[in-house]
C-alpha positions in Angstrom: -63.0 89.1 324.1 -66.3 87.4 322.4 -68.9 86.8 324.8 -69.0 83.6 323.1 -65.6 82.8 323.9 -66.2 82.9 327.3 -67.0 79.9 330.0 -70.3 79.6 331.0 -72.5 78.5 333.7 -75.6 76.0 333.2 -79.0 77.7 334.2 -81.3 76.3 335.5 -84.5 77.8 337.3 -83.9 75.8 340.6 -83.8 78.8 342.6 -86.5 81.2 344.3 -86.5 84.0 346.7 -86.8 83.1 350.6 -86.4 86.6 352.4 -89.3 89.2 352.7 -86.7 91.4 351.4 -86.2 89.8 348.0 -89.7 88.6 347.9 -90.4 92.7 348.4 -87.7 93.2 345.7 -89.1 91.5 343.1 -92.4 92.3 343.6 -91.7 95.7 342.9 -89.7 94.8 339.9 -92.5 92.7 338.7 -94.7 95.8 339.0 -92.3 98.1 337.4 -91.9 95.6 334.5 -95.7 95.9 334.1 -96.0 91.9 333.7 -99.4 92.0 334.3 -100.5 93.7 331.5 -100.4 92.5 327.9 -102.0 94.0 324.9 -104.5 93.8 323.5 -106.3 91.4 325.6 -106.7 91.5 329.4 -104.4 89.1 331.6 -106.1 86.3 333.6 -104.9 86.1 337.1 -103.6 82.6 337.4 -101.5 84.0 334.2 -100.0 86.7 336.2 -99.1 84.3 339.2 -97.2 82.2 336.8 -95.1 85.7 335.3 -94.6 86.6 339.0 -93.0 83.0 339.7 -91.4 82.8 336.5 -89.7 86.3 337.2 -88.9 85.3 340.6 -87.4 81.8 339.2 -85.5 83.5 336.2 -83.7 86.7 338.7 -83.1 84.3 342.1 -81.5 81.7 339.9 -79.4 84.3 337.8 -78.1 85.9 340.9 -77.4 82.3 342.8 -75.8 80.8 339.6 -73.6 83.6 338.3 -72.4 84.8 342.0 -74.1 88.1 341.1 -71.0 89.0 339.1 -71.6 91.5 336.2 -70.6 90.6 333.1 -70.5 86.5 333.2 -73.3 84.5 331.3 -74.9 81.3 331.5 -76.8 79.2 328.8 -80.0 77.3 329.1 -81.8 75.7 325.7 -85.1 77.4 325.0 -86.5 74.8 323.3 -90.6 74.4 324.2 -90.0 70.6 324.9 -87.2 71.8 327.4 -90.2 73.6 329.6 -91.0 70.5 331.4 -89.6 70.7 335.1 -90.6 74.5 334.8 -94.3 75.8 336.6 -93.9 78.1 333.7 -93.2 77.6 329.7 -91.4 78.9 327.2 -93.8 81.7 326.0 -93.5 82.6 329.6 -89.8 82.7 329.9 -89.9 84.4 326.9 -92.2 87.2 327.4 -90.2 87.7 330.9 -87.4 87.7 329.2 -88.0 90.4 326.4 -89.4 92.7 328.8 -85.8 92.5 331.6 -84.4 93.5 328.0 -85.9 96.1 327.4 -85.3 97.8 330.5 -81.7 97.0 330.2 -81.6 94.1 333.1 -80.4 91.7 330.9 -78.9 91.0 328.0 -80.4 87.7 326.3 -78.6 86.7 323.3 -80.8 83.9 320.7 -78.4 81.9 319.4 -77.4 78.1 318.7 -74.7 77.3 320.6 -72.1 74.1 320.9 -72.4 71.9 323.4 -70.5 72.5 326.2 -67.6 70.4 326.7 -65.7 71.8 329.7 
């Protein structure tokens, strides 16, 4: 079956992690995802508080809204103008994003989708 072809959830970043345990968690993922570093220039703090929120938005609300079930998806308009609710923009999402990819967390497919009807 297409990915495409199958339902999906709305995602929204409305979620964030409340135990020490998951705040432990994705600390050390945020570590091991080596957010605070980008080349060539040197990261300011306040930008690596808002990738350590943004991370801890993006995985808490992926878990919450798909049920932690491998192999369901949910869509969410990356649009910059859609960034406005967020603590965090697009390039931030983004750059989040690309690196859970390419440690294999997640699989983030660009595409322009139909509106969602059901």
């Amino acid at each position: 079956m297409n990915l495409m072809d199958q339902p999906f959830k709305s995602f929204s970043f409305e979620y964030t992690p409340s135990s020490p345990l998951s705040q432990s968690l994705l600390k050390t993922l945020f570590d091991a995802l080596a957010l605070e570093r980008n080349q060539p220039r040197r990261v300011k703090s306040k930008d690596i508080i808002t990738r350590r929120h943004a991370l801890d938005q993006i995985i808490s609300s992926l878990l919450i809204t798909l049920n932690m079930t491998e192999g369901h998806y949910c869509s969410r308009t990356i649009q910059r103008s859609s960034f406005t609710k967020e603590d965090f923009g697009r390039d931030t999402f983004d750059g989040v994003i690309r690196r859970l990819e390419d440690k294999g967390y997640v699989t983030f497919q660009r595409e322009t989708r139909e509106p969602y009807s059901g």
